[in-house]
PASE-408143 format. One line per field, with one value per residue (C-alpha): residue number from 0; y, z, x negated. Coordinates in steps of 0.1 Angstrom, whole numbers, plus 5000, padded with zeros to 4 digits. Layout:
num = (NUM,...)
c2 = (Y,...)
c3 = (Z,...)
c1 = (X,...)
This chain:
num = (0,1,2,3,4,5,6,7,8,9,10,11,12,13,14,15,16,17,18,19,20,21,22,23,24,25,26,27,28,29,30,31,32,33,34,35,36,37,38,39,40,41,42,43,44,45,46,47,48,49,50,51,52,53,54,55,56,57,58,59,60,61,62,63,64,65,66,67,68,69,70,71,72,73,74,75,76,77,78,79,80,81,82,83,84,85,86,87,88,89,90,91,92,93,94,95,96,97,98,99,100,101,102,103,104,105,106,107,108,109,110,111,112,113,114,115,116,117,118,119,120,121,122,123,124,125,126,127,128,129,130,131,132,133,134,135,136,137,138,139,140,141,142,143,144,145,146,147,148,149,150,151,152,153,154,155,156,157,158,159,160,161,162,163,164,165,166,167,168,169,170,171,172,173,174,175,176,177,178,179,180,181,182,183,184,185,186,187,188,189,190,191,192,193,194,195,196,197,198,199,200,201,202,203,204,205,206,207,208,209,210,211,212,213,214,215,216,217,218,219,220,221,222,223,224,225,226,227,228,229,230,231,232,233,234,235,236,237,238,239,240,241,242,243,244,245,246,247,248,249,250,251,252,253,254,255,256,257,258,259,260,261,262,263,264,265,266,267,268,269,270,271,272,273,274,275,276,277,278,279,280,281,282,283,284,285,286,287,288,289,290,291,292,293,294,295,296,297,298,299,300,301,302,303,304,305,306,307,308,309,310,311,312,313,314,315,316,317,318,319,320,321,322,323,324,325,326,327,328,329,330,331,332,333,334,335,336,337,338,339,340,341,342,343,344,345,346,347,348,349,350,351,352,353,354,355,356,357,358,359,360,361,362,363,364,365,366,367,368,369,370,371,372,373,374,375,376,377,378,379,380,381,382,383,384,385,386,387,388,389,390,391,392,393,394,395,396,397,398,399,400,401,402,403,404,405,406,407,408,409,410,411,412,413,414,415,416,417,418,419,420,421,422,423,424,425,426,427,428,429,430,431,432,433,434,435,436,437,438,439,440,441,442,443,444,445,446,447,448,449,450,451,452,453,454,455,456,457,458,459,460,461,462,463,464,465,466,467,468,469,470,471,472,473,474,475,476,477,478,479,480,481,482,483,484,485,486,487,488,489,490,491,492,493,494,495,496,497,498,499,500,501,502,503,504,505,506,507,508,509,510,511,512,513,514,515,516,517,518,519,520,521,522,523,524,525,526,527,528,529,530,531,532,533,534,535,536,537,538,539,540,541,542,543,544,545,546,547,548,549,550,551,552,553,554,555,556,557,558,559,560,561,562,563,564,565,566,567,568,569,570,571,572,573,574,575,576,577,578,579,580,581,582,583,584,585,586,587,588,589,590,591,592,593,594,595,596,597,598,599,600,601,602,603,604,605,606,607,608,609,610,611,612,613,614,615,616,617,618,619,620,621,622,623,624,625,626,627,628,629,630,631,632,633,634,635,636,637,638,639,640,641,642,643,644,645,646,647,648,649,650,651,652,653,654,655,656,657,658,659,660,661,662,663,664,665,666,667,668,669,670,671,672,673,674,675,676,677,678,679,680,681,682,683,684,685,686,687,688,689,690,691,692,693,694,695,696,697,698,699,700,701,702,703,704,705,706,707,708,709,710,711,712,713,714,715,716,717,718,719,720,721,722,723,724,725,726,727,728,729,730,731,732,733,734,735,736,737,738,739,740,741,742,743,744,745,746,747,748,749,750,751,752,753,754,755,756,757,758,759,760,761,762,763,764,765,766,767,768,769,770,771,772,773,774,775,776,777,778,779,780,781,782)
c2 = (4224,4209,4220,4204,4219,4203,4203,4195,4175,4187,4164,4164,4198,4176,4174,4143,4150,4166,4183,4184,4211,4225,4252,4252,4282,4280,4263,4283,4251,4226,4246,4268,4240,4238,4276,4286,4260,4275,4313,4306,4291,4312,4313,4325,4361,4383,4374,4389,4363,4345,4343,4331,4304,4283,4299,4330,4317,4302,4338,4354,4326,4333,4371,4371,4343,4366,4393,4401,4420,4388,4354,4328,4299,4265,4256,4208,4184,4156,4173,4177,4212,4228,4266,4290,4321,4355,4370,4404,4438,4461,4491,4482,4464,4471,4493,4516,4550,4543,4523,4536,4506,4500,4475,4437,4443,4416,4416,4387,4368,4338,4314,4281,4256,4261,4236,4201,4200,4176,4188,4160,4161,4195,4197,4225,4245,4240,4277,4287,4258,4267,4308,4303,4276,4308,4334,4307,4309,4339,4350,4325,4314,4347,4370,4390,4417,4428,4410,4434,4423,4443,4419,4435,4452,4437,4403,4393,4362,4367,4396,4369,4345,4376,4386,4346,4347,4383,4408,4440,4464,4495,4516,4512,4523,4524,4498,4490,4474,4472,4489,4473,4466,4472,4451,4442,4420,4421,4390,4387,4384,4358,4330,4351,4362,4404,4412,4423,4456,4485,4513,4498,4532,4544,4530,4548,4543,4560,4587,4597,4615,4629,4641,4658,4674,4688,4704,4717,4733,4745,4764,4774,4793,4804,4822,4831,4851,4858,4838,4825,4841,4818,4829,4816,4798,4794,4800,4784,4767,4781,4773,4773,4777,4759,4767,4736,4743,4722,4735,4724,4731,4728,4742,4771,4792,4828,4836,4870,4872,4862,4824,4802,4771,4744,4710,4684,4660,4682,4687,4673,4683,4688,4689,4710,4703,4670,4665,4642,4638,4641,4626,4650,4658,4683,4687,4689,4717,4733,4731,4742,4775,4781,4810,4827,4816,4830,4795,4806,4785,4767,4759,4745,4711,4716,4725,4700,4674,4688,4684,4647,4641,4658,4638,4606,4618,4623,4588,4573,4589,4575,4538,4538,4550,4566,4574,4591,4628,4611,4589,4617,4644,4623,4613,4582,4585,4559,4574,4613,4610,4585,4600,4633,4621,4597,4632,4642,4613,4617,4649,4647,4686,4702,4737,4754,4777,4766,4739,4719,4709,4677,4680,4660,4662,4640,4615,4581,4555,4539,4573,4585,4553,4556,4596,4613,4626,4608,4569,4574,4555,4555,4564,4565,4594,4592,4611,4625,4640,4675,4693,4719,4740,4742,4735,4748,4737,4764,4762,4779,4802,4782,4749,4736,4714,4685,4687,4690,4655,4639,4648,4639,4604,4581,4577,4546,4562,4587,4563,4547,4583,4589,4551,4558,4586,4572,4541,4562,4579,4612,4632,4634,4667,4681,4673,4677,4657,4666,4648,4636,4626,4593,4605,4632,4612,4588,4614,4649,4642,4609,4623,4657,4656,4629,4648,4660,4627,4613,4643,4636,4669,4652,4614,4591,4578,4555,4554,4564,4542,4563,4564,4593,4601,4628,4656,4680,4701,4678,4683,4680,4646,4639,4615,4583,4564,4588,4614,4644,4645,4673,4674,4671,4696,4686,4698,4682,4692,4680,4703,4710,4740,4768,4757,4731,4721,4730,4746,4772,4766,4806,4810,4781,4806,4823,4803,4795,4828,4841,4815,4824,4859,4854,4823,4852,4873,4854,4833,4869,4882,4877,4879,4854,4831,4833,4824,4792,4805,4794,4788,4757,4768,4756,4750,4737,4743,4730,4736,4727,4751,4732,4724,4740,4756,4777,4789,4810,4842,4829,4822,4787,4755,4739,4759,4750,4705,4702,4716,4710,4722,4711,4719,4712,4688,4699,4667,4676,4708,4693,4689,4655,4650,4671,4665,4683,4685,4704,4735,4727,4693,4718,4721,4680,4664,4623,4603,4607,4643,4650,4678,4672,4706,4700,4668,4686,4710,4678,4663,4696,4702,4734,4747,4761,4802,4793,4767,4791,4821,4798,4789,4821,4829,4807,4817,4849,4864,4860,4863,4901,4909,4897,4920,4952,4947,4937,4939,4903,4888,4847,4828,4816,4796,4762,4737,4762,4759,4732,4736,4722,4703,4692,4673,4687,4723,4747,4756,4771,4772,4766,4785,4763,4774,4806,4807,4813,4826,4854,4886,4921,4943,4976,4998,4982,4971,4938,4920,4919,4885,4886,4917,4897,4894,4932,4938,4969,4975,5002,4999,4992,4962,4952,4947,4933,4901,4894,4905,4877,4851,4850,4860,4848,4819,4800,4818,4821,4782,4775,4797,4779,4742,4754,4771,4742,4718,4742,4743,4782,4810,4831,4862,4848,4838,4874,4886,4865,4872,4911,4908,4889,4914,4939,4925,4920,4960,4965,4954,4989,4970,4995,4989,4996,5004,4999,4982,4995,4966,4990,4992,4989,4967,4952,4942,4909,4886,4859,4825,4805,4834,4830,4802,4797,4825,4805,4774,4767,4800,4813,4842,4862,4849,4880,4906,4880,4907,4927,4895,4892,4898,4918,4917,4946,4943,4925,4937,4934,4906,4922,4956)
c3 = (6293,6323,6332,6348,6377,6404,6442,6473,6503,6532,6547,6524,6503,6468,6439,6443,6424,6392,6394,6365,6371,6348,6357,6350,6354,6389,6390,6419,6433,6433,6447,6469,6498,6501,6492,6522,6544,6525,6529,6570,6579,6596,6565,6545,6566,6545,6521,6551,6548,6575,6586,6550,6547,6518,6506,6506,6493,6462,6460,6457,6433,6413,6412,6395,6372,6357,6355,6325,6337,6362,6359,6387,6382,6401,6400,6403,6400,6389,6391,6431,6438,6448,6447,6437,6417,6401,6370,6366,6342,6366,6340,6356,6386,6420,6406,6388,6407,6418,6386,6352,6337,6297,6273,6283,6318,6337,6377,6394,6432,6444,6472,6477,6495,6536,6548,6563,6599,6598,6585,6572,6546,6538,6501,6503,6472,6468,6465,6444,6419,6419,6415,6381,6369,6377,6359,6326,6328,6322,6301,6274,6279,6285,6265,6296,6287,6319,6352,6382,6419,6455,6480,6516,6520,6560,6540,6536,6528,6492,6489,6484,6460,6438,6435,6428,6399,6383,6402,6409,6441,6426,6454,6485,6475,6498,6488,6501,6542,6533,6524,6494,6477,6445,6424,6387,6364,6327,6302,6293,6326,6337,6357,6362,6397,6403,6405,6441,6433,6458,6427,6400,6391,6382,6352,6315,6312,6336,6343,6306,6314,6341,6323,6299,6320,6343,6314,6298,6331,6334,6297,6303,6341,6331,6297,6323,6344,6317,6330,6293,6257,6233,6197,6174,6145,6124,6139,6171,6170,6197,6206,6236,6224,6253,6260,6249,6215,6217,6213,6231,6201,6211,6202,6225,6224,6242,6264,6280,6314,6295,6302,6282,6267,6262,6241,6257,6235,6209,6229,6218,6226,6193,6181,6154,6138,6132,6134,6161,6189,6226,6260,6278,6313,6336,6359,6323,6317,6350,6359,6322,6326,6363,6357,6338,6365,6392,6410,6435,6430,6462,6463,6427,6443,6467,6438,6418,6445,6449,6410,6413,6438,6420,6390,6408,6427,6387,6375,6413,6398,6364,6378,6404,6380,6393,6393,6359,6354,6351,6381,6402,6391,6393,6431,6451,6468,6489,6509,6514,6531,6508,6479,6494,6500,6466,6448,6476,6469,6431,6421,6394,6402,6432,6430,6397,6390,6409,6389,6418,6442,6458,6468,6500,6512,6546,6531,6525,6499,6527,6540,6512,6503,6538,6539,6506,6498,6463,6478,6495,6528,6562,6594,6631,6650,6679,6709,6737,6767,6778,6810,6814,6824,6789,6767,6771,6752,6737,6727,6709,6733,6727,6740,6768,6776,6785,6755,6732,6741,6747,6709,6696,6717,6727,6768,6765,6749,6775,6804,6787,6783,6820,6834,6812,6831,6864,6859,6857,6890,6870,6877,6844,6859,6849,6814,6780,6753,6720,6684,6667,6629,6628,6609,6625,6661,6640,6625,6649,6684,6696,6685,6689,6722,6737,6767,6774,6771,6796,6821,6815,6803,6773,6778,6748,6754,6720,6690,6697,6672,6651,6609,6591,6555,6543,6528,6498,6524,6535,6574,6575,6579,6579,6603,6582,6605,6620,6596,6619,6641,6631,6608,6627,6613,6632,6623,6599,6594,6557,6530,6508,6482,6499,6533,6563,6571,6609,6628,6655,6692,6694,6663,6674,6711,6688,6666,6678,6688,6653,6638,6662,6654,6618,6619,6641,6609,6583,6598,6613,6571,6550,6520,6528,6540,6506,6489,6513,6521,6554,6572,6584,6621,6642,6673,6693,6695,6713,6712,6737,6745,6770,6750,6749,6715,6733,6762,6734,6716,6684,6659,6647,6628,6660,6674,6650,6653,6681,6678,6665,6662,6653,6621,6620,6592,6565,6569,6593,6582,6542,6536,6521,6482,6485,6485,6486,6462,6464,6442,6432,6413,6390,6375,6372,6344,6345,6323,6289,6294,6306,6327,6360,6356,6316,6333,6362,6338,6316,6351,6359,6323,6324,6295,6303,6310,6333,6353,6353,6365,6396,6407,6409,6428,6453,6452,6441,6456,6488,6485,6473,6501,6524,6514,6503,6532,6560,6550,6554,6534,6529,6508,6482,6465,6449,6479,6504,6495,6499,6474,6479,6447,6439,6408,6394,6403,6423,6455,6481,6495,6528,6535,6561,6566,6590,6618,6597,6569,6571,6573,6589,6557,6574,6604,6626,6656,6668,6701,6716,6715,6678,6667,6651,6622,6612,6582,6567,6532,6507,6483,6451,6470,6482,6447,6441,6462,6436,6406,6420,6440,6424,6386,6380,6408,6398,6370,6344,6349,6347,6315,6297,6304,6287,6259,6252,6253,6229,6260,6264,6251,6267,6258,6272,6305,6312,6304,6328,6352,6345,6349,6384,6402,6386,6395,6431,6432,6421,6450,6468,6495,6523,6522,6539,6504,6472,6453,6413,6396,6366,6362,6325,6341,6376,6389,6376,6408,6399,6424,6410,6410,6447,6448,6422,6443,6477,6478,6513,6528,6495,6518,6546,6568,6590,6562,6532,6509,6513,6499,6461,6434,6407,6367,6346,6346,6332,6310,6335,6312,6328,6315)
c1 = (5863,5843,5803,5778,5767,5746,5753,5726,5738,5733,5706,5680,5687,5680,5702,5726,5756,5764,5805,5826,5846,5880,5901,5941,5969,5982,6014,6032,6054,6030,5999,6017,6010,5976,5970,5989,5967,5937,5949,5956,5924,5903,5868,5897,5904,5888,5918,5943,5966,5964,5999,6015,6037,6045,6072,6054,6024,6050,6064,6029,6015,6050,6046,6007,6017,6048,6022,6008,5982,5974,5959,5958,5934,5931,5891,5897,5870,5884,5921,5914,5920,5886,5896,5916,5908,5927,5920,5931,5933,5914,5933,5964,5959,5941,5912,5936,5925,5887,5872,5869,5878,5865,5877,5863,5865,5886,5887,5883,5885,5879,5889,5869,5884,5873,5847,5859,5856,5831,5796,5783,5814,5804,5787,5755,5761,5798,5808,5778,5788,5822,5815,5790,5820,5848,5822,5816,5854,5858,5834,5836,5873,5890,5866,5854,5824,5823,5838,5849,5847,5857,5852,5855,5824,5817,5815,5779,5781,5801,5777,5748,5769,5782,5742,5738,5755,5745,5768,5749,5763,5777,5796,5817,5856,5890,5914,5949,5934,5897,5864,5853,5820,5829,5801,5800,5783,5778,5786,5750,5740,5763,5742,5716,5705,5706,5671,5664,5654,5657,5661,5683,5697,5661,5661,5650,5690,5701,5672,5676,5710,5698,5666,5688,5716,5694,5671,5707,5710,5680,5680,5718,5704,5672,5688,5714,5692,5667,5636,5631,5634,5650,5656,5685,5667,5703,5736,5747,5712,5687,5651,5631,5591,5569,5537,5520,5536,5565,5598,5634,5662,5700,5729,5745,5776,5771,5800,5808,5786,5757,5768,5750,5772,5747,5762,5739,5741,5720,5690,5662,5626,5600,5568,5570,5542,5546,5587,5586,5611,5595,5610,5629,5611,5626,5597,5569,5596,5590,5553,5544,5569,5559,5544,5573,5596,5582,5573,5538,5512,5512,5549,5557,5548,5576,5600,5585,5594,5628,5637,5625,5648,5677,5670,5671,5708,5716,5703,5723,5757,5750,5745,5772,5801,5829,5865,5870,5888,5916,5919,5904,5933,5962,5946,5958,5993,5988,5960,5952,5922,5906,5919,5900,5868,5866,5867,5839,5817,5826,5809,5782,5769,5755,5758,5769,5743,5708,5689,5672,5706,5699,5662,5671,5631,5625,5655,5640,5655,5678,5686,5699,5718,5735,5736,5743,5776,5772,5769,5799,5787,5798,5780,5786,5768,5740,5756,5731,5738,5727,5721,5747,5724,5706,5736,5774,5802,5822,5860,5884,5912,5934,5922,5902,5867,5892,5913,5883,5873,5907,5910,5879,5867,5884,5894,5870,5842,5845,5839,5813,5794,5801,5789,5757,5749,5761,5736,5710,5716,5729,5759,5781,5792,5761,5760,5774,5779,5762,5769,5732,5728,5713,5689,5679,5678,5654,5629,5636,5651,5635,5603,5603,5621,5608,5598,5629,5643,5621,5628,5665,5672,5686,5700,5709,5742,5744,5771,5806,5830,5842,5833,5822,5814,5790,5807,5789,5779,5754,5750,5790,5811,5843,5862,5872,5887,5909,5912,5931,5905,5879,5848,5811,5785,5752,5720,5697,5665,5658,5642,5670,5677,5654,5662,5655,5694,5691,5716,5712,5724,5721,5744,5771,5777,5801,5815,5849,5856,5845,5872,5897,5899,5896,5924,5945,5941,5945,5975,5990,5988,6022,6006,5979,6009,6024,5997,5997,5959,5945,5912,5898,5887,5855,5871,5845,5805,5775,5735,5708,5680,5659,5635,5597,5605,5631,5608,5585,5595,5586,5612,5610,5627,5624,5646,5676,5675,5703,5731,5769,5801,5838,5858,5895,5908,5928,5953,5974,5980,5999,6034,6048,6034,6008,5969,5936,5904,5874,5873,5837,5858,5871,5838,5828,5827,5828,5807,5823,5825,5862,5867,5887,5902,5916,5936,5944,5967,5977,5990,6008,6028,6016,5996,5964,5974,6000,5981,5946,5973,5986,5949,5938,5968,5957,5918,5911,5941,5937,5899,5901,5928,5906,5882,5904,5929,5908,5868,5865,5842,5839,5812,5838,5820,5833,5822,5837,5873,5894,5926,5958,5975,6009,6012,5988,5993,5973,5993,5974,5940,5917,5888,5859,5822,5836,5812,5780,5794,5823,5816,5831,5819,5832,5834,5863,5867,5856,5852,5816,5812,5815,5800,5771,5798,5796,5774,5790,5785,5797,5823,5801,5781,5816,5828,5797,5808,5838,5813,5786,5803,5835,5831,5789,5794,5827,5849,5821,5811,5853,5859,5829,5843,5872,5853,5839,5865,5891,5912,5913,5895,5876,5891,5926,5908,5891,5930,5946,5916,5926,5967,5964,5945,5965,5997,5986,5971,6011,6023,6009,5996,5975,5941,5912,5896,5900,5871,5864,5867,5874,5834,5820,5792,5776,5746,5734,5725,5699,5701,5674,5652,5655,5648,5618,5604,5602,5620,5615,5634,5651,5663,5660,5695,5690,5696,5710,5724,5685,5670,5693,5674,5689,5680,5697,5732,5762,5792,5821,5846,5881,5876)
């Protein structure tokens, strides 16, 4: 089959010649030769193959073409070999754990012949003719629905000809030695350019998903914490009555904990007087209930604005794809770390209960294409220097000023830092280095520092090398291209659920002594050792107070935009065939529905009891010894533990988010320097912490994804819940004191009233626990 495609010369840019181009199965002795010269020419290093000979290139031609997932292709125009190209199964080959691969899709690459040396041999529109020949190929030839491309993601220039021809950018993902820019183009698009269009994921598509899993949420959390009545209209078959007269109809299953089971896919918004089916709108929803929910008048455009942007991080997910449950619970042996952070950028759900998670405000449309955990980019912090004198650099006991930067910049970057300062006439002596989001730099330091940049209290030094990738937690990032070294957690002062994201210099003083005495105590604990339960420390801090905001008494947001600290990685720390996962990836579902945790027990060949028994091992063990053994409370909620996984099985646990977090709940001795951790409670509001954070906040959101999906019932859940912390209270343990989780019922904690009620400071961080808000009370499910 040959096609007609035109071609420019170079001199005039007019049509001159029309190529006839075929395509034949590579035949690995003949075409080896000029392969190899093709492969070892320098246009051709993306392919990293530069040093192949043509044996090799005969060996590697030989192996796709006895491949029955594989298909290599020579592109000839008039049987002279123009280029060569590879079909594959992207099921089975390459794309295996980061692409959800349907029936249709076919991968493909391409190598055109390089350029002669002279230019005026060279043919303008060569590769574009021969790409829209390779894509006819294999859409009407090889049946292709969909054709899959990852070309390295530094190379621009394919990145035009893939948008030439139709391809549309989905995501970055790490293949075997190369970033790629996973892109993908549908058969009906074929020779048709992408549109240039900055939002392709807002689209009635992909917002319609979003529209109606966030309104799912919203009913399932607002029954939750009895913001709304609904009323059963038959059984299993519920009704939300609106004020405009309209009604939202689903159907729900009621678990214990009040926990609302909502099956999306029934949800459909009605006029009842006339029958007919309305557009799902989660902010109609909100602004026509506002009142019932608590939202003041003047700040229900903030929320408003918050749930817009949550929807569009929803309709972003939809677009880009992702890894399915699968792929991300079998995880990627060749690669820890980037099996670790696929499952990071992966997530479909912010936090489990609150309904507006991702509202992101400040974040512009590149911003958040560069700096949300969900697109999966990369960035390189902005480091300034600071006076000493205004900003100190505190490390943990065990390690020195010195050390902390031998480990975490390079002996180059170092110098570089130090000649900055020097050129200026500064001593480096007298300064510290401080790490700077980008974006806040761009929008907060340049500007509202200025004048301390221009005094030389505070000296930008520029980008240190080193790639980082936005973790959940969004002021956190972890080091992609050397993975041992620690997380950065930098201020950023973005609006985002019922907080600015700043960081206090005043609160970072103490950090790494908090996390050494609590590493010293957890690490020192048997039991805690056993359980493979350990703490991710922040080693190292660093804040600058030289600025005006800090010469006033007045508390401010001001106060909290430079400051950073050091978290160690979890990497070092595993043992051979074992990985790591977020616990909040237990909850995610990927597009068709498929719950990471229900293949997580498929990949252990455990049935469902004895996999749920060895998680909570690892998690609510430890977590109630913590608190009965020593009065240490953590914030255990899903995004703040890290769990350790070994074919499938839960096998310990890390802990991160210390410094700001943990808590002394009792009357013990501590240090000075980290008495600000002393918050004593009684023993009811003490059990209250595994009661809200660990039954409401991750267990009753775990026990309905298995409801739903016939895995486990709850009444077996609850029981297993039950014979865990009984069997651990067997072990006769000394404790401190001995919470009642006997109770009949607890408290019922209410997050989204908090932050309905005032979503730009949902609570009051000096006195947290004064700030809940409490509706009746809940039938404890272990009793």
């Amino acid at each position: 089959m040959t096609t007609s495609i035109q071609t420019e010369t170079p001199q005039t840019g007019h049509a001159s010649k029309t190529l006839e181009l075929t395509l034949r199965a590579a035949r690995p002795a003949n075409d080896a030769g000029f392969l190899a010269r093709w492969l070892t020419h320098p246009a051709s290093h993306y392919w990293e193959m530069q040093d192949i000979t043509p044996s090799q290139a005969e060996e590697y031609l030989a192996q796709i073409v006895s491949d029955d997932a594989q298909d290599a292709w020579i592109v000839c125009e008039r049987d002279q070999p123009l280029a060569y190209a590879e079909t594959y199964d992207p099921a089975r080959v390459l794309l295996t754990d980061v692409f959800d691969a349907e029936p249709g899709d076919l991968g493909m690459h391409l190598l055109v012949a390089p350029p002669p040396a002279n230019p005026a041999e060279r043919r303008n529109g060569l590769t574009s003719a021969v790409m829209s020949r390779v894509v006819e190929w294999c859409v009407q030839e090889l049946g292709a629905r969909r054709i899959v491309v990852e070309p390295d993601a530094r190379n621009e220039a394919i990145a035009r000809k893939n948008q030439e021809v139709g391809f549309r950018f989905l995501r970055e993902v790490d293949l075997p030695g190369k970033v790629a820019a996973l892109s993908i183009l549908d058969a009906a698009d074929a020779g048709h350019p992408a549109p240039n269009d900055p939002t392709p994921h807002l689209s009635p598509a992909m917002m319609e998903p979003a529209q109606r899993h966030i309104l799912a949420k919203a009913l399932q959390e607002f029954n939750h914490e009895h913001l709304i009545e609904s009323r059963e209209i038959s059984e299993g078959l519920w009704e939300t009555p609106m004020p405009d007269g309209t009604v939202y109809q689903y159907r729900a299953d009621i678990l214990k904990l009040h926990h609302w089971v909502i099956d999306e896919a029934s949800l459909v918004h009605l006029n009842p007087a006339t029958s007919e089916r309305l557009s799902l709108d989660a902010q109609e929803f909100i602004a026509q209930l506002h009142s019932e929910l608590g939202v003041p008048d003047r700040l229900l455009g903030t929320y408003l604005e918050e749930l817009a942007s949550t929807l569009a991080s929803a309709a972003f997910k939809n677009y880009r794809g992702g890894p399915n449950s699968r792929q991300l619970a079998q995880g990627r042996r060749d690669d820890v770390a980037a099996d670790f952070q696929q499952v990071e950028a992966a997530m479909t759900e912010g936090h489990p209960c609150f309904v507006a998670t991702n509202g992101r405000i400040g974040f512009g449309l590149e911003d958040f294409r560069s700096f949300a955990p969900e697109a999966g980019a990369r960035f390189r912090y902005v480091w300034v220097a600071a006076q000493k004198v205004h900003a100190v650099l505190e490390v943990s006991a065990s390690s020195t000023a010195d050390e902390h930067w031998s480990e975490e910049l390079t002996e180059q970057t170092r110098r570089e830092f130090r000649t900055r300062l020097e050129n200026l006439g500064l001593n480096p002596e007298e300064y510290v280095w401080i790490p700077v989001h980008p974006w806040q730099f761009q929008h907060r330091i340049a500007i509202s520092f200025a004048p301390d940049i221009a005094a030389h209290r505070l000296v930008v030094l520029g980008e240190a090398p080193d790639w980082y990738q936005p973790q959940q937690s969004i002021r956190t990032a972890f080091n992609r291209s050397h993975p041992e070294r620690s997380y950065i957690k930098t201020a950023l002062s973005i609006q985002n659920m019922g907080f600015l994201r700043g960081l206090s210099p005043a609160y970072m003083r103490a950090t790494p002594a908090i996390n050494d005495w609590v590493a010293d105590l957890v690490r020192g604990d048997p039991t805690l050792r056993n359980a493979n339960f350990d703490v991710l420390r922040e080693h190292a801090s660093v804040g600058y107070t030289g600025d005006a905001y800090h010469r006033t008494e007045t508390k401010s947001d001001q106060q909290k935009m430079l400051a950073a600290l050091w978290r160690e990685s979890p990497l070092p720390k595993l043992t051979e065939g074992e990985r790591i996962i977020t616990m909040a990836s237990l909850l995610h579902r990927d597009a068709q529905g498929r719950p990471v945790v229900v293949e997580l027990m498929k990949a252990s060949g455990l049935q469902p009891a004895a996999w749920i028994r060895e998680y909570l091992q690892a998690y609510l063990v430890p977590v109630l010894h913590c608190l009965e053994v020593h009065d240490l409370a953590f914030m255990p909620h899903g995004e703040n533990l890290i769990l350790r996984v070994r074919e499938g099985r839960v096998t310990g646990a890390f802990m991160k988010d210390i410094g700001e977090e943990a808590a002394i709940i009792g009357e013990r001795e501590l240090p000075e320097e980290i008495s600000r951790m002393r918050h004593v409670i009684d023993d009811a509001e003490a059990a209250q912490l595994i009661f809200t954070d660990v039954f409401g906040g991750v267990l009753r959101h775990l026990v309905g994804i298995l409801h739903a999906d016939g895995v486990l019932g709850q009444e077996d859940f609850w029981r297993i819940v039950r014979e865990v912390i009984d069997a651990y209270r067997a072990e006769g343990l000394p404790r401190r004191r001995a919470l009642d989780l006997d109770v009949p019922e607890f408290r019922h904690s209410c997050l989204n009233r908090l932050q309905l009620r005032n979503t730009l400071e949902m609570v009051d961080l000096q006195d947290a626990s004064g700030s809940l808000i409490y509706t009746g009370t809940l039938e404890n499910p272990i009793v």
